[in-house]
N, C-alpha and C positions, 0 to 999 in steps of 0.2 A: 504494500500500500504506500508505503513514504516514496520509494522509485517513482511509482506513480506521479504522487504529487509534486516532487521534485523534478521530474519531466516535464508536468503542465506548468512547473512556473519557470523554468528553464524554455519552455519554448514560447511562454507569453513575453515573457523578456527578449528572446529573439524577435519576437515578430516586431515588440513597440521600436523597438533598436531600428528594424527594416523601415518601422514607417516614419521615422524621424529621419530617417538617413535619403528616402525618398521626398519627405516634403522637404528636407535641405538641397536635394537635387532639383525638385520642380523650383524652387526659389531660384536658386541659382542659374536656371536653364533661360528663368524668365529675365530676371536680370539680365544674361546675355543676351537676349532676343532683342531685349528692350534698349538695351544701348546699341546695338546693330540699327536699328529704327530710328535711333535719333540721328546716328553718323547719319543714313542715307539721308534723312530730312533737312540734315545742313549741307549735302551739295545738291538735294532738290532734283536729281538725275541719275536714280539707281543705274543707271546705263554709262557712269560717267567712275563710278565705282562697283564694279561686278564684281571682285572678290566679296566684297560684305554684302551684297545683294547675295550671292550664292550661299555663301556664309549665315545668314539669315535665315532662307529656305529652308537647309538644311538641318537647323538645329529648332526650325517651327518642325518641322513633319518630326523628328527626333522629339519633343515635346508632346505632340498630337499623339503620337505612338505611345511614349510610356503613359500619358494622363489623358486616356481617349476621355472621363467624362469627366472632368476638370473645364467648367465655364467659356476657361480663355480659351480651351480646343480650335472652336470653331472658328471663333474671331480673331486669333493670331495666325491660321489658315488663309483666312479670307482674305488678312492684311499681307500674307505672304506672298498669294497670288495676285494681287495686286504690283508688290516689288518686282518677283518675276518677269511681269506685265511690263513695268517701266523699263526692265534691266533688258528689255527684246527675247527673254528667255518663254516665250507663248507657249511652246509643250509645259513644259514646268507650269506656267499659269493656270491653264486647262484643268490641271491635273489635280493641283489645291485647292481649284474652285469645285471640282469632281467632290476631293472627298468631304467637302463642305455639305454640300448639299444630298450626297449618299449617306453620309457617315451620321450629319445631324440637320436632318430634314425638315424639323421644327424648329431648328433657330431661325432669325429673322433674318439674319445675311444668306442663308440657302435660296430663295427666289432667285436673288441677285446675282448670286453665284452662278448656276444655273444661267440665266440670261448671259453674263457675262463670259462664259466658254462661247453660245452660241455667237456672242457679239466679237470674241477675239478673231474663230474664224473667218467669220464674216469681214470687218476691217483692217486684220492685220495681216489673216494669211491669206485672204481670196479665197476661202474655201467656200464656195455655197452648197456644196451637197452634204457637207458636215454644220454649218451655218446653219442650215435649213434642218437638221436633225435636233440639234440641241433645242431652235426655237420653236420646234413641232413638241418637243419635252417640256418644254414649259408650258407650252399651253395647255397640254394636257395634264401636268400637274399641278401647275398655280391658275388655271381658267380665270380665278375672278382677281387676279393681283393688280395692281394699278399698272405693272409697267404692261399687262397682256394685249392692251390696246398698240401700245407701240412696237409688241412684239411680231402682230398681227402685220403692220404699215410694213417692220424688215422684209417679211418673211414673202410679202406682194413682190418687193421688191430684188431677194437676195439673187436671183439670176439674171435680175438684166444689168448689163454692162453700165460704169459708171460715168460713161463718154456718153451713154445716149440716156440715164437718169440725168444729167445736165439739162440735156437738148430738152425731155420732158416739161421738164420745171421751166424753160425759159420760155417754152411753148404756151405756157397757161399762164 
């Protein structure tokens, strides 16, 4: 019987030791994320510094992964793919904003997210057969979200060429 007891408090000891050692890591993780964030914001051009744009992404998804249900999960994701975004790194964007919207689909940045895959293809790669996939996804999962009206305007528009969406608009 004492073994016993001696076990359960030997491994309740273990475990508080593990979760102190974890939230000094999630502290710490965030810390770094979070001064990565300010560096980019004082040269205003993640693209202008891509070591610490990469260097960011890398230790949000490293964040996201050990404290998937940890609050900032989703929205230091969302703020990743966004740096991504600036740093010209679009696979990488796509990809943050994926598991935003997969991973936590009732946060309030997932719409967005969501929208904004379909909107990177759309104006940064020229893609409209993937363009036109993620905003057929949105509509189908956010139908009644404010941006569904504007999703609907891209999605009229994501195959016609942007030499002759000019000519239209100058037409009317």
């Amino acid at each position: 019987m004492k073994k016993i007891v001696l076990f359960l408090i030997t491994a309740a000891i273990i475990s508080g030791c593990q979760n102190m050692k974890s939230e000094e890591n999630r502290k710490k993780l965030a810390e770094e994320i979070y001064t990565l964030e300010k560096k980019l914001l004082e040269t205003k051009d993640a693209s202008k510094d891509k070591q610490s744009a990469l260097m960011l992404i890398e230790k949000t998804k490293l964040y996201a992964k050990n404290f998937p249900s940890d609050s900032l999960s989703p929205i230091l994701l969302f703020k990743a793919g966004d740096v991504a975004k600036g740093a010209r790194e679009y696979g990488k964007a796509i990809h943050l904003w994926g598991l935003v919207w997969r991973n936590y689909e009732n946060h309030p940045k997932s719409p967005m997210a969501l929208f904004l895959q379909g909107f990177t293809f759309d104006s940064d790669l020229r893609d409209p057969k993937m363009a036109s996939k993620y905003y057929n996804d949105f509509l189908t999962k956010y139908p009644d979200n404010p941006l569904a009206e504007q999703v609907k305007q891209l999605l009229a528009v994501v195959e016609v060429n942007p030499d002759e969406l000019i000519k239209q608009f100058e037409g009317q």
